[in-house]
TIMIGU-419332 format. One record per atom (N, C-alpha, C, O): residue in one letter; x, y, z. Coordinates in steps of 0.2 Angstrom, whole numbers, plus 2048, in hexadecimal, padded with zeros to 3 digits. Layout:
BEGIN
AXYZ
...
***
This chain:
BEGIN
XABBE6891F
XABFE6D91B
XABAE70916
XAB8E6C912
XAB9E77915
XAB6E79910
XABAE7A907
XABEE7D906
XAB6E75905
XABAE778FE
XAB6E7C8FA
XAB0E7D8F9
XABDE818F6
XABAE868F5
XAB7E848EB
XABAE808E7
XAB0E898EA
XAADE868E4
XAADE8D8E1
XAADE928E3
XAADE8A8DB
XAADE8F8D4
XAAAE8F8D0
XAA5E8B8D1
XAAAE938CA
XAA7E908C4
XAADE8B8BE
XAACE8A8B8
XAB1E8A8C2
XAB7E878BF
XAB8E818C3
XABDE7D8C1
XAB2E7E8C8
XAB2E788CA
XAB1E738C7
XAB2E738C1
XAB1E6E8C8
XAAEE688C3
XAA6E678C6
XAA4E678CC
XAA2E678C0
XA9BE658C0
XA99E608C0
XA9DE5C8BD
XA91E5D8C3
XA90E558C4
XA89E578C4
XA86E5B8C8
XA86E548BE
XA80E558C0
XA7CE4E8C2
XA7DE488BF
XA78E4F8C7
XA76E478CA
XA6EE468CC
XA6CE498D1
XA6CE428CA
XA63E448CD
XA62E3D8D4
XA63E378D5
XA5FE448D6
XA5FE3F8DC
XA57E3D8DE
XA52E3F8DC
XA57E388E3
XA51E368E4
XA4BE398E6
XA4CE408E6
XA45E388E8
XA41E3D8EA
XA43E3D8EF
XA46E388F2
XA43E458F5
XA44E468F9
XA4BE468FC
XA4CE49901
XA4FE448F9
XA56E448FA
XA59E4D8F9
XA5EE4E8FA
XA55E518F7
XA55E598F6
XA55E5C8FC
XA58E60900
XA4EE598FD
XA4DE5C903
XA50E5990B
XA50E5C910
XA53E5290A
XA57E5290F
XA5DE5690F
XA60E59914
XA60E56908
XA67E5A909
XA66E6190C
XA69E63911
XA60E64909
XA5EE6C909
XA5EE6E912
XA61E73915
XA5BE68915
XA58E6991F
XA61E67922
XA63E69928
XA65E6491E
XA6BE6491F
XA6EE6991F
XA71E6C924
XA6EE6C919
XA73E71917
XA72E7791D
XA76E79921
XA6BE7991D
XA6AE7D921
XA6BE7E92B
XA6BE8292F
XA6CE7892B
XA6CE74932
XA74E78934
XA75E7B939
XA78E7792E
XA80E7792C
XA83E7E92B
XA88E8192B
XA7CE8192B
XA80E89928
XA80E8891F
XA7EE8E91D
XA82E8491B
XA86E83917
XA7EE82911
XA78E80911
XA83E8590A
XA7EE84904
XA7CE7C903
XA7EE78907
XA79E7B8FE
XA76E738FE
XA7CE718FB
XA7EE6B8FC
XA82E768F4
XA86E718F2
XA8AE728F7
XA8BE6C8F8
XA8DE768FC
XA92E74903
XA91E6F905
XA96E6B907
XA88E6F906
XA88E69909
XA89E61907
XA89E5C90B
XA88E62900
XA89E5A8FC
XA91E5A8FC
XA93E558FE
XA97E5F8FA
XA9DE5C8F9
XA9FE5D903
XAA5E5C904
XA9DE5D905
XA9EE5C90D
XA9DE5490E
XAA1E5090F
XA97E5390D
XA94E4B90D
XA9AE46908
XA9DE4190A
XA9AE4B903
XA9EE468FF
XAA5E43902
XAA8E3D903
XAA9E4A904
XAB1E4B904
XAB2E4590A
XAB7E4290B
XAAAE44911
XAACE40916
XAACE39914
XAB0E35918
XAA8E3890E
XAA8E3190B
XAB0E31905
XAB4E2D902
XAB0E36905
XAB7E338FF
XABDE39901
XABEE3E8FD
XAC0E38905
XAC4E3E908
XACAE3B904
XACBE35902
XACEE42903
XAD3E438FE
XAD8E3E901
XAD6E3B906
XADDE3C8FD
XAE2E388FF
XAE7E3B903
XAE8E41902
XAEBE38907
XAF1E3A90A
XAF6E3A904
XAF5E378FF
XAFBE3F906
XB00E42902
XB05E3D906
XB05E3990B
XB0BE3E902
XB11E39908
XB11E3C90D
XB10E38912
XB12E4590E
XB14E48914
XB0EE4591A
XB0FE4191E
XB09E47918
XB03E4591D
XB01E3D920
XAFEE3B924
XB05E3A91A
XB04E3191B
XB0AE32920
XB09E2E925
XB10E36921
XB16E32924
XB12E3692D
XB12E32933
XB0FE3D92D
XB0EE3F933
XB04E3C936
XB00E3D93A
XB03E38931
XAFDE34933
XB00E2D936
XAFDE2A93B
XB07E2B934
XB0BE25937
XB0DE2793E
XB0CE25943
XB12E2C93D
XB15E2F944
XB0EE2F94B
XB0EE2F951
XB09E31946
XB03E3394D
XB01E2C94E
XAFFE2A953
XB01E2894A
XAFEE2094B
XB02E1C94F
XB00E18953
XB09E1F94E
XB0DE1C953
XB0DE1D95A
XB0AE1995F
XB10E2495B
XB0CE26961
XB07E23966
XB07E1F96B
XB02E26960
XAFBE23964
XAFDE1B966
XAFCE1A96C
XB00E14961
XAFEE0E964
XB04E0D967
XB06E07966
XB0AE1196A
XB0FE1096D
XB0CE0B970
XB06E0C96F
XB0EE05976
XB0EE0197B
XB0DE05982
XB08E04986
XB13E0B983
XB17E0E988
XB10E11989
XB0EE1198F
XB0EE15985
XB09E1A986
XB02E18986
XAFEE1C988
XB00E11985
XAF9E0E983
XAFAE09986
XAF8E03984
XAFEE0B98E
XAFEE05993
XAFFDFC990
XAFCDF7993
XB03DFC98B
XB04DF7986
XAFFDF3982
XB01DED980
XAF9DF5982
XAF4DF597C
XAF8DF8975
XAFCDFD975
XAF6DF2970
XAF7DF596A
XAFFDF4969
XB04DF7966
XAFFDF096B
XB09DEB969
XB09DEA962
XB0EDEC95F
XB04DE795F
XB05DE595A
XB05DEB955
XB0ADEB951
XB00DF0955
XAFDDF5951
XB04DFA951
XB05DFD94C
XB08DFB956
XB0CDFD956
XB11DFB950
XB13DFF94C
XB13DF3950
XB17DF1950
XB16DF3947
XB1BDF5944
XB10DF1945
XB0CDF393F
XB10DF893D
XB15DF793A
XB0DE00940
XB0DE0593F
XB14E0493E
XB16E05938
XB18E03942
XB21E07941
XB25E0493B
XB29E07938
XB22DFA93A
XB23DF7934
XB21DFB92E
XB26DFC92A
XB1BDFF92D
XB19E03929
XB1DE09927
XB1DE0B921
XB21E0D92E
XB25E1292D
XB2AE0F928
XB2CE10922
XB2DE0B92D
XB34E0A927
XB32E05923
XB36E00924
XB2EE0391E
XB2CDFF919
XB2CE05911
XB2FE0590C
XB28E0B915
XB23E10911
XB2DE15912
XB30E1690D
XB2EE16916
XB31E1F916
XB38E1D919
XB3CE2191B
XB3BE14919
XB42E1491B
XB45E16922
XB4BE16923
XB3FE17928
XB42E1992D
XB40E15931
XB3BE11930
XB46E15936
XB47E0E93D
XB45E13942
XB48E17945
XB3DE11943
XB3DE1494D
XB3DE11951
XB3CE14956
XB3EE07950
XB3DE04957
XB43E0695B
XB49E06959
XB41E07962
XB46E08969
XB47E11968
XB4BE1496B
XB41E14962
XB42E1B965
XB3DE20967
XB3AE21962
XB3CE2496D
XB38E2896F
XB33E2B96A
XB33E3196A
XB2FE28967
XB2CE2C961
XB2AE2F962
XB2EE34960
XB23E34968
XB1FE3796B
XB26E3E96C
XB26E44969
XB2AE3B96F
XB30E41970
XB34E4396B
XB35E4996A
XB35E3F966
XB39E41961
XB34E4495A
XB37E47955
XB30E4495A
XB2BE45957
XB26E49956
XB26E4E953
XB20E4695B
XB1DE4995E
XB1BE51961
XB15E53960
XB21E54963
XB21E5A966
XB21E6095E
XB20E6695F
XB23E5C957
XB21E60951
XB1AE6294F
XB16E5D94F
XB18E6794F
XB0FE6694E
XB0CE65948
XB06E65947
XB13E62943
XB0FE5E93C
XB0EE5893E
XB0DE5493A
XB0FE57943
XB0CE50944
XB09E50948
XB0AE4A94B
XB03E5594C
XAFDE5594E
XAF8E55949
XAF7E59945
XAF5E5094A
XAEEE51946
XAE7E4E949
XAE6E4D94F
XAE3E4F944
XADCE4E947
XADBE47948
XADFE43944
XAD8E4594B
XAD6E3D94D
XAD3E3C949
XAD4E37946
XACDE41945
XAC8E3E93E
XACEE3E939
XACEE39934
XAD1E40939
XAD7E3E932
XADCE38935
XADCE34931
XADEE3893A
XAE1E3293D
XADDE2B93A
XADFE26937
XAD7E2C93D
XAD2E27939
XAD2E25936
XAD3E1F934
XAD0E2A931
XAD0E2B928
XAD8E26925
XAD9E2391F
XADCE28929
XAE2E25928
XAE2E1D926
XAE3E19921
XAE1E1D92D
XAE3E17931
XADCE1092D
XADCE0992D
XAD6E1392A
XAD2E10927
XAD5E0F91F
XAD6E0991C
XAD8E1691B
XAD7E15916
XADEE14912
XADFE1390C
XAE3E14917
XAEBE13915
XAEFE0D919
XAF3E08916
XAEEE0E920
XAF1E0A922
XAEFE04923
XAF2DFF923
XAE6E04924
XAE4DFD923
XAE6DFA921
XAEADF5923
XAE4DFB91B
XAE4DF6912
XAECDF4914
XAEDDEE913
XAF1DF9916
XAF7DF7914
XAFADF091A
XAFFDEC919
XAF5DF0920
XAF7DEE927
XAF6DE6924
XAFADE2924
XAEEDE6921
XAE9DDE921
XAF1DDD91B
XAF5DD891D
XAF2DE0916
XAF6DDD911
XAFCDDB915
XAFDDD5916
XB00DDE917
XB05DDC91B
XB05DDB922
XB09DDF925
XB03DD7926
XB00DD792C
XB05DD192D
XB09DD1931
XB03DCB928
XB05DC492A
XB0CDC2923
XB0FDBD922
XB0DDC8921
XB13DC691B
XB1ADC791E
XB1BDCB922
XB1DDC391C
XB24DC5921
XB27DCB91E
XB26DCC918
XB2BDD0923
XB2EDD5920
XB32DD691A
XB37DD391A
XB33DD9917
XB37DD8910
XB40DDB914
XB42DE0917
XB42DD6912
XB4ADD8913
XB4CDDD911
XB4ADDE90C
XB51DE0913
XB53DE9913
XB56DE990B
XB55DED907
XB59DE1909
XB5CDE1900
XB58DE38FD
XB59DE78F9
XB4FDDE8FE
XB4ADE18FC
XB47DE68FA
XB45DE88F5
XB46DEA900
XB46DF1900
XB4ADF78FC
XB47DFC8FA
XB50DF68FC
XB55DF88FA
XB52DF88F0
XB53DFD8EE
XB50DF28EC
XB51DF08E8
XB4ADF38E3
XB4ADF48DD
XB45DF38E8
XB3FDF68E7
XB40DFD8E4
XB3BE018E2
***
């Protein structure tokens, strides 16, 4: 995604190693792209924006999908089980025993890229999976009271 830059951007100035210039510069050019394109490109892959709720809730619907059982020849039971614990934990919604792929799925906000799916599923959903993977579910009173 290109971010667009100004004179209204935020400044960094940063001194870099020997030769670290001219690696970026055989980059940038490789890319099409100015040498600073090419550093907030490098960066934005190392520290990509945060998901928003809208986009956390349609990175969960495509995670579902994707580790449905039905659709993944019953690979990924668990990750599933994960994922939908996740939906109704975070946004309040019950999907076990429903068509997600069908109910859902046919919406095109919740197509997305596989590298964002990743990005996802590494920088949201993980952390949240390892923490709650083996904690028993919190009771609906509990949730309720949160």
């Amino acid at each position: 995604m290109a971010i667009p830059t100004n004179r209204d951007s935020d400044k960094f100035i940063i001194r870099l190693p020997d030769g670290m210039r001219d690696r970026i510069k055989v980059a940038a050019d490789a890319n099409n792209r100015s040498m600073n394109a090419e550093i907030v490109a490098t960066l934005e892959e190392k520290y990509p924006q945060p998901f928003g709720e809208h986009e956390d809730f349609s990175m969960a619907i495509a995670a579902a999908v994707s580790f449905d059982p039905k659709r993944a020849n019953g690979r990924f039971a668990e990750e599933f089980g994960l994922v939908l614990r996740y939906i109704r934990e975070k946004f309040g919604l019950e999907l076990a025993g429903h068509d997600i792929a069908k109910e859902y799925f046919g919406d095109p906000r919740f197509h997305v890229s596989v590298v964002r799916l990743t990005e996802w599923l590494d920088l949201s959903f993980g952390p949240w999976a390892k923490e709650n993977a083996d904690a028993p579910e919190a009771s609906r009173k509990d949730r309720k009271e949160d």
